[in-house]
VEXDREN-2710 file (C-alpha; in Angstrom, 1 decimal):
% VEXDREN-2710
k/r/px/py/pz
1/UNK/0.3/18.4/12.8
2/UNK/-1.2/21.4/12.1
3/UNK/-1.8/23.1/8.5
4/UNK/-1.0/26.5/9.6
5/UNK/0.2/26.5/13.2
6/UNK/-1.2/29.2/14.8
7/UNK/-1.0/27.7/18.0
8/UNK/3.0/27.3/17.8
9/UNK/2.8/30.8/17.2
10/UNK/0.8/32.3/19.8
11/UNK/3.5/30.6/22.3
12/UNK/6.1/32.1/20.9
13/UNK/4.8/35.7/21.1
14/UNK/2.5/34.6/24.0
15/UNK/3.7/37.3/26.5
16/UNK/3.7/40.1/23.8
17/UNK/0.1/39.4/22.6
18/UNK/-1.2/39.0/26.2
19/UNK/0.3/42.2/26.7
20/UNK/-1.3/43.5/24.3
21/UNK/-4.7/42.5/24.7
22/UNK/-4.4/43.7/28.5
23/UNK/-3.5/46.7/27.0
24/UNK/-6.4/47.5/25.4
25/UNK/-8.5/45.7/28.1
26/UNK/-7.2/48.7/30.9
27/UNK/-7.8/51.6/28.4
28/UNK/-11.5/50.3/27.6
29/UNK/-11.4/52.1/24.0
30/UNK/-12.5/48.9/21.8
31/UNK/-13.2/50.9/19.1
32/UNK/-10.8/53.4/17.0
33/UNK/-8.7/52.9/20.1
34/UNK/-4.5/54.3/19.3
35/UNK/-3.7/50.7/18.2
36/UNK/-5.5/51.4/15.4
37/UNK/-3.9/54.2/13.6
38/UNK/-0.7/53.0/15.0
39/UNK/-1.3/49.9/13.0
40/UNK/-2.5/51.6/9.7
41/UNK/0.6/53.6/10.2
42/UNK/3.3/50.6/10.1
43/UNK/1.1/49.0/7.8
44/UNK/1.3/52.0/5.1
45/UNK/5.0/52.1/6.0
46/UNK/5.9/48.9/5.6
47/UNK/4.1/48.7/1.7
48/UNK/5.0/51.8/0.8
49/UNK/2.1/53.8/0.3
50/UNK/0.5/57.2/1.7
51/UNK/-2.7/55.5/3.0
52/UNK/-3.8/52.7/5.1
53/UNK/-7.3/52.3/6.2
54/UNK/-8.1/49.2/8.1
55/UNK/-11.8/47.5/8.8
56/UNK/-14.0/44.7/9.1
57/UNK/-12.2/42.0/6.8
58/UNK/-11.1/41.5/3.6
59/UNK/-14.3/41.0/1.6
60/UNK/-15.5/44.3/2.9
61/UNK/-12.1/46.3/1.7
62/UNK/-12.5/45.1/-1.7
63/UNK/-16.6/46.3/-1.2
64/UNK/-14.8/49.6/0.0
65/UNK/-13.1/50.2/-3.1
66/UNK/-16.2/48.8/-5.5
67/UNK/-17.9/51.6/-4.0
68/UNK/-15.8/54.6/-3.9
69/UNK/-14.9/53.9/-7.7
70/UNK/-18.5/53.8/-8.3
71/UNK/-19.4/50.4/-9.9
72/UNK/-22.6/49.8/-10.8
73/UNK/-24.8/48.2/-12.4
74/UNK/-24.3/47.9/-16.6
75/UNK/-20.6/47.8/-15.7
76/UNK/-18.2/45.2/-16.1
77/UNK/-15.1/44.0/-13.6
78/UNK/-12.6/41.6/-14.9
79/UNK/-12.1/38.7/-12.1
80/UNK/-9.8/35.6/-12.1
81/UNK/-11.8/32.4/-12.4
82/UNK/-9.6/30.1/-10.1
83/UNK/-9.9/32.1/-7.2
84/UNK/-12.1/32.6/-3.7
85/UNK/-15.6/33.2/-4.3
86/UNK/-15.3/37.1/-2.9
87/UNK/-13.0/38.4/-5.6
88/UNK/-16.3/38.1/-7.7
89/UNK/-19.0/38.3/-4.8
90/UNK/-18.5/42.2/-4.6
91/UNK/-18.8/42.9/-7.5
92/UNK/-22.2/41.9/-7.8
93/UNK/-23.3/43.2/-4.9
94/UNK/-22.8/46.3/-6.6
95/UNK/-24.8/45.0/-9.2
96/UNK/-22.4/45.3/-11.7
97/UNK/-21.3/41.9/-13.7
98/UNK/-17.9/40.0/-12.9
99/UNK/-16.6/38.6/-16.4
100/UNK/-14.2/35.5/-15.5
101/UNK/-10.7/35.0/-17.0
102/UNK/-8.9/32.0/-16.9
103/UNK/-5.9/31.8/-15.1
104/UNK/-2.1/31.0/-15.9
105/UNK/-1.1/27.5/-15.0
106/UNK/1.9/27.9/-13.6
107/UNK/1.2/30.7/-11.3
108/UNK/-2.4/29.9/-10.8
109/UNK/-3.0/34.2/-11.9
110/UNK/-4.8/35.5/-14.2
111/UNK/-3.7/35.0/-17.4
112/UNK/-2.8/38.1/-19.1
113/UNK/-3.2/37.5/-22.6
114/UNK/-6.2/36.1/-21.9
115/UNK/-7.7/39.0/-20.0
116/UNK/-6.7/41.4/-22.8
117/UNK/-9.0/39.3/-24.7
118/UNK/-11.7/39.4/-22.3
119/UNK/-11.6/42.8/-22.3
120/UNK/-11.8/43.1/-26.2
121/UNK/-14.6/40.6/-25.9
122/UNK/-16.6/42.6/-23.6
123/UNK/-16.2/46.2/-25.4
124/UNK/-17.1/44.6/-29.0
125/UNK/-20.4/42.5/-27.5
126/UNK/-21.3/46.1/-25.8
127/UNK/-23.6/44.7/-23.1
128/UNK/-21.4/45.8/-19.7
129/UNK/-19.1/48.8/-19.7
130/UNK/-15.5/47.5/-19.0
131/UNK/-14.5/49.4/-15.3
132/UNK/-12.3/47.6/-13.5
133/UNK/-10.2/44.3/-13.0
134/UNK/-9.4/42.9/-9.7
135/UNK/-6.3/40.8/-9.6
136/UNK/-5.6/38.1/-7.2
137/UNK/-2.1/37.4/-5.7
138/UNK/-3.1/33.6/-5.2
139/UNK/-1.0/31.5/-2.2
140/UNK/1.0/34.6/-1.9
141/UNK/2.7/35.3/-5.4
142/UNK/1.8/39.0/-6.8
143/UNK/0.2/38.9/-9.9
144/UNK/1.7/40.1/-13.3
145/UNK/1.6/43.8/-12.6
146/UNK/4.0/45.2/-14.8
147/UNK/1.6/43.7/-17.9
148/UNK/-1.8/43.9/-15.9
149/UNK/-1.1/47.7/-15.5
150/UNK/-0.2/48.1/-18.9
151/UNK/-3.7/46.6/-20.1
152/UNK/-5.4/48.9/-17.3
153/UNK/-4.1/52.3/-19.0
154/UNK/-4.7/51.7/-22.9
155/UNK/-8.3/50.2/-21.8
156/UNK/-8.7/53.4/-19.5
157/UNK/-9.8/50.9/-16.8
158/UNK/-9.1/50.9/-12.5
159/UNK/-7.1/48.0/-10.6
160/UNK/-7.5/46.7/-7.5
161/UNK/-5.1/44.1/-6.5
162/UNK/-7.0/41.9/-4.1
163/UNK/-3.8/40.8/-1.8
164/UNK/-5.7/38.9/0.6
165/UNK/-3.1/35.9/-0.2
166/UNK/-0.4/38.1/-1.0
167/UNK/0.7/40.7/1.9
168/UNK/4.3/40.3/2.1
169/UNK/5.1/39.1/-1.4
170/UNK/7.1/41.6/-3.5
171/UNK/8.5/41.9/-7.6
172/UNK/11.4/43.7/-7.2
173/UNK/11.8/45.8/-4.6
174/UNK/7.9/46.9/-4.9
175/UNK/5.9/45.1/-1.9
176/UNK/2.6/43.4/-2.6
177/UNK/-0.8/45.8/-2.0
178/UNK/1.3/48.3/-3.3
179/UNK/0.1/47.4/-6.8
180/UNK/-2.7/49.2/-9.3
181/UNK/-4.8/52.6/-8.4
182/UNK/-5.6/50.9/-4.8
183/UNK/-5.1/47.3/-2.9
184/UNK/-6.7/45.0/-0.3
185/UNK/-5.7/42.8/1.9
186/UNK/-7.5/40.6/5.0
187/UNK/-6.4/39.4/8.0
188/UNK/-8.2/36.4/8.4
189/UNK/-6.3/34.3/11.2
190/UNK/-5.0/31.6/8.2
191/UNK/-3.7/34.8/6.3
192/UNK/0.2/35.6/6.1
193/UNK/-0.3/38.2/8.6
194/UNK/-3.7/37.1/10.7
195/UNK/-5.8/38.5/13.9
196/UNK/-7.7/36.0/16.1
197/UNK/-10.9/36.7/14.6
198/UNK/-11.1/38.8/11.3
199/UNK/-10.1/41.9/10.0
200/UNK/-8.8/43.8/6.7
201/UNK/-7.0/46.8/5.1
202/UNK/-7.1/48.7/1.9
203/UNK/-4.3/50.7/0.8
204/UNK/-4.0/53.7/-1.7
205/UNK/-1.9/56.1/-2.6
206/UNK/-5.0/58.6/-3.3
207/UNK/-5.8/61.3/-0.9
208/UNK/-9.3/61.7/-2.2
209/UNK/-10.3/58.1/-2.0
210/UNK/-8.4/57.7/1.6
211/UNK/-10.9/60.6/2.6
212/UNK/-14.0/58.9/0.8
213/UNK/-13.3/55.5/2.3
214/UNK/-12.6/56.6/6.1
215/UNK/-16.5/58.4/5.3
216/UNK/-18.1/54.9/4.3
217/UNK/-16.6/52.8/7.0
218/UNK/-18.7/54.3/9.4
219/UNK/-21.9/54.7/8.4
220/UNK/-20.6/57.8/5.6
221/UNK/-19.8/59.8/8.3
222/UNK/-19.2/63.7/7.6
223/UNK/-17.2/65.5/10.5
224/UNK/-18.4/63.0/13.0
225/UNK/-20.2/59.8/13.3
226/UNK/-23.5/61.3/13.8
227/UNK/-23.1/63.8/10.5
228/UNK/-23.9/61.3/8.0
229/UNK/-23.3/62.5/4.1
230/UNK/-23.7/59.5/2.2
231/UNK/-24.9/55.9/2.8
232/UNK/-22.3/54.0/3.9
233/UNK/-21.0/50.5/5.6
234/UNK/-20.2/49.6/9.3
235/UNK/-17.2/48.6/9.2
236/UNK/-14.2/48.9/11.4
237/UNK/-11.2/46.8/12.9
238/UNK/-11.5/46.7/16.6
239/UNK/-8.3/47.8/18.6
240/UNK/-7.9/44.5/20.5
241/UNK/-7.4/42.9/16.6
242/UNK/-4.7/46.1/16.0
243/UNK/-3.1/45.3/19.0
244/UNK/-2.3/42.0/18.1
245/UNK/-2.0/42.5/14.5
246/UNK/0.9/45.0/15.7
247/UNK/3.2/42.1/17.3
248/UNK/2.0/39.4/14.5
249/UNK/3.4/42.4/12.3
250/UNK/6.9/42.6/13.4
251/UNK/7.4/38.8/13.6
252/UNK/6.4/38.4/10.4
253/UNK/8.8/41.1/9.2
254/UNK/11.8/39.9/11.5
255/UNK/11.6/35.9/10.5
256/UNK/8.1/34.7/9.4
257/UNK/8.5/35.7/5.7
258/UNK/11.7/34.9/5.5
259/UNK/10.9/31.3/7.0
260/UNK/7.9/30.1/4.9
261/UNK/10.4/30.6/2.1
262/UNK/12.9/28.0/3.4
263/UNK/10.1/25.7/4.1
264/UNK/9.1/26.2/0.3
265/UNK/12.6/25.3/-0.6
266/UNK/12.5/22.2/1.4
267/UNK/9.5/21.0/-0.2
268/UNK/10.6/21.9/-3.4
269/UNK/13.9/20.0/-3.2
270/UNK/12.3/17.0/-1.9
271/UNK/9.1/16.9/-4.2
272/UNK/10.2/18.2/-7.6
273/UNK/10.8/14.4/-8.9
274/UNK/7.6/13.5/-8.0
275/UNK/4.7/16.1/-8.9
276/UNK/4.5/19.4/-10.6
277/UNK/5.5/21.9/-7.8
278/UNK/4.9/25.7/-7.4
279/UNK/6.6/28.0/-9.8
280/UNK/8.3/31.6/-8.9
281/UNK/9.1/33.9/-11.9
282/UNK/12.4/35.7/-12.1
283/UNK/12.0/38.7/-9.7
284/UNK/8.9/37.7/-8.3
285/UNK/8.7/37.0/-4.1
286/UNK/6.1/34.9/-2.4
287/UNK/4.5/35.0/0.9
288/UNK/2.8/31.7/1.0
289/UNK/0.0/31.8/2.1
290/UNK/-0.5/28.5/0.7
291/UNK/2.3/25.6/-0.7
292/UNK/0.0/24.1/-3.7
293/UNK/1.4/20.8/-5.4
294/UNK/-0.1/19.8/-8.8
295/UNK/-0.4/16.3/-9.5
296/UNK/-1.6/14.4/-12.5
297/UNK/-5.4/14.0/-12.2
298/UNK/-8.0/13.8/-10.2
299/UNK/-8.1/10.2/-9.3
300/UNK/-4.7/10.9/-8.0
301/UNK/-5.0/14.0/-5.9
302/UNK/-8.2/13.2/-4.3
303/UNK/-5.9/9.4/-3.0
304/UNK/-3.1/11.6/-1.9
305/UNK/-5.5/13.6/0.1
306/UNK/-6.9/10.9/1.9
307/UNK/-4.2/8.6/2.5
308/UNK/-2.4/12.1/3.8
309/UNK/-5.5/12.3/6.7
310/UNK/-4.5/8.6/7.2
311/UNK/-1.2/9.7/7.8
312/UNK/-2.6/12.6/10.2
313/UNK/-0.8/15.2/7.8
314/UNK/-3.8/18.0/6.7
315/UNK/-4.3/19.0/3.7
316/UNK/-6.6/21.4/1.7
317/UNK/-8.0/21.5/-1.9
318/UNK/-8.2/25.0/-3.1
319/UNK/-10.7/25.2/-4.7
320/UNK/-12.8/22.4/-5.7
321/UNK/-14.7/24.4/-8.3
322/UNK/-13.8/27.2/-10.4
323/UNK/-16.0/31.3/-10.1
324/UNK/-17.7/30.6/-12.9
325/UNK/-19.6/27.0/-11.5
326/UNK/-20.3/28.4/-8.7
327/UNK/-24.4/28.3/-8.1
328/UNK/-24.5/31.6/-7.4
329/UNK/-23.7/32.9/-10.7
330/UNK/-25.8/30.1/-12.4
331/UNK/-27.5/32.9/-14.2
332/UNK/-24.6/34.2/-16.1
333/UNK/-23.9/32.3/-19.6
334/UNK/-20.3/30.9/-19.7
335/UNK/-18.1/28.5/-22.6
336/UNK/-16.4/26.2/-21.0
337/UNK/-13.6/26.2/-23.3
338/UNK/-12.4/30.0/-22.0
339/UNK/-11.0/28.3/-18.6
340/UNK/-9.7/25.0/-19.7
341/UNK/-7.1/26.1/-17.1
342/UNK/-9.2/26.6/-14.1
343/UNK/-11.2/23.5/-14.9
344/UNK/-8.1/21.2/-14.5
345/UNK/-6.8/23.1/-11.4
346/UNK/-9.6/22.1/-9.3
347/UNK/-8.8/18.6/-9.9
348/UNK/-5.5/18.5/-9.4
349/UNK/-4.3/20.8/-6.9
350/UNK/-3.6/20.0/-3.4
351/UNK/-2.7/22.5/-0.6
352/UNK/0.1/21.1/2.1
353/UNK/0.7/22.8/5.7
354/UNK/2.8/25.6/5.3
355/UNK/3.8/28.0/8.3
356/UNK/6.7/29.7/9.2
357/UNK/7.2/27.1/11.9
358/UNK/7.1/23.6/10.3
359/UNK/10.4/21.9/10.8
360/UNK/12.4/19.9/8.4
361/UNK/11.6/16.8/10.3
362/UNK/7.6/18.0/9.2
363/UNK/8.9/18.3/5.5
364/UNK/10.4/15.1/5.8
365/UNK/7.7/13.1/7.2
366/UNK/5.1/15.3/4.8
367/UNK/7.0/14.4/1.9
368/UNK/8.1/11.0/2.2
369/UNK/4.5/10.2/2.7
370/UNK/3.7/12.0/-0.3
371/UNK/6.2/9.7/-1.5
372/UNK/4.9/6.4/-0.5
373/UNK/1.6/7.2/-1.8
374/UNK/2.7/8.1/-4.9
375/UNK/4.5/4.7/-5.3
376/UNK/2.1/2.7/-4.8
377/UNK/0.2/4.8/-7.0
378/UNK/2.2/3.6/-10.2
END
């Protein structure tokens, strides 16, 4: 069993990817080749904004965006705590200062009382200069934009929604990376919508900063590659990653989407007696990148985990520590009792396979050893 099946998906769309890739192979143009700008084209479309300008991954969109807003050092950007380590990693390469908020238990987001807070925390202690906040649509749900936005405009501050997790996940009829003053997403190959190797997109509805960022990408170009006007980044998606990002694209528009949501609807219907599964607000839409179980400590999870590999059913713990333990921000002063939250995710969560092609036999078999562990648990 796999815990996304990519390989169940390459057969599917096997002679549309090879295709593809042959495509590119006969025209030779691996770089900025048509697939490209036809992808950042169907892309924009299918969100719902102006402006789509693919490159390297995902890390390196949110990097985009750091730098064409200008952060800098002395400033501060407001960061989930429970969350991968490069929602906060580019902000100090910037050399500006992430400030950690804990997140909301049910949705695993960032909780927005708590970042108002944060935020009032930070402008009273006067050290950093609030700038930003970069909210994470975690396993695929969007974050609370209606509030988060609100919070952005009376604090005068920028948001990025970081939809690395979240491409294809809507509220209402608004699609996910269509969120804030500018979004990201990445097409790692585990990602909703994923190349075979990596790639990623940001998305804006800004001329100016769609102008600024297609500068950076390559090397701050000017009117060509070799008129360079700024200091820039090398980053660009390669057109053999397009090209196949183009037929993942419409299968995830034409059943993909649509299917990880009746496998979360199996597991939900066969796992709500038994531990704390996930939770959808009213007129919110997930994509999935992850089906995340909660059970009831850590004694518990980390048994479930193993006795799954014993079962040969994969599973993943996301994440075993929370931003602000990681080493790398060792220097940075924190009080543990701002992310009670956080702290008790990491020990309870557990990630199961979820992929638009796991079968209800897999659900079945999944979940009634979930089951059988748990008994034997009591």
């Amino acid at each position: 069993m796999e815990f996304r099946d990519l390989k169940a998906q390459y057969q599917r769309y096997k002679t549309e990817i090879d295709n593809a890739i042959q495509e590119v192979l006969q025209d030779a143009s691996f770089i900025s080749g048509k697939q490209v700008a036809e992808l950042e084209g169907l892309l924009a479309e299918y969100v719902g904004v102006k402006h789509c300008i693919t490159c390297a991954n995902g890390t390196d969109a949110m990097t985009l965006m750091m730098k064409a807003w200008g952060i800098k050092k002395g400033d501060a950007v407001f960061v989930p705590d429970f969350t991968f380590f490069a929602s906060g990693e580019v902000v100090s390469y910037e050399g500006a200062t992430p400030v950690f908020v804990d997140v909301d238990r049910d949705t695993f987001n960032i909780d927005t009382v708590k970042l108002e807070k944060s935020i009032q925390k930070t402008i009273e202690e006067g050290k950093y200069s609030p700038k930003a906040i970069i909210a994470v649509d975690l396993f695929g749900l969007p974050a609370n934009y209606p509030e988060i936005e609100r919070i952005a405009k009376h604090y005068g501050l920028k948001v990025l929604e970081d939809g690395a997790q979240g491409f294809g996940g809507r509220i209402g009829d608004r699609e996910a990376c269509s969120f804030g003053d500018a979004a990201t997403t990445s097409f790692f190959p585990a990602k909703p919508v994923g190349c075979y190797g990596d790639g990623g997109a940001v998305f804006t509805n800004d001329d100016d900063v769609a102008k600024l960022l297609r500068s950076i990408i390559v090397h701050g170009k000017g009117d060509n590659k070799y008129d360079n006007i700024r200091l820039g980044m090398n980053s660009r998606l390669d057109t053999i990653q397009a090209a196949i990002l183009k037929v993942k694209l419409q299968a995830f528009i034409e059943h993909e989407l649509e299917d990880v949501n009746r496998v979360y609807h199996l597991y939900n219907a066969k796992l709500k007696d038994i531990v704390e599964v996930p939770v959808i607000p009213e007129g919110f839409y997930s994509s999935f990148a992850q089906y995340t179980i909660k059970l009831k400590n850590k004694d518990q999870r980390d048994k479930l985990y193993v006795k799954l590999r014993e079962h040969g059913i994969p599973s993943m713990i996301y994440y075993i520590k929370p931003m602000h333990k990681q080493i790398a921000f060792s220097d940075m002063e924190f009080n543990e009792n701002d992310f009670e939250i956080s702290n008790e995710l990491c020990d309870i969560v557990l990630s199961l396979p979820m992929h638009p092609y796991l079968s209800e036999q897999d659900v079945e078999s999944i979940c009634g050893a979930i089951k059988q562990v748990l008994c034997l648990d009591k």
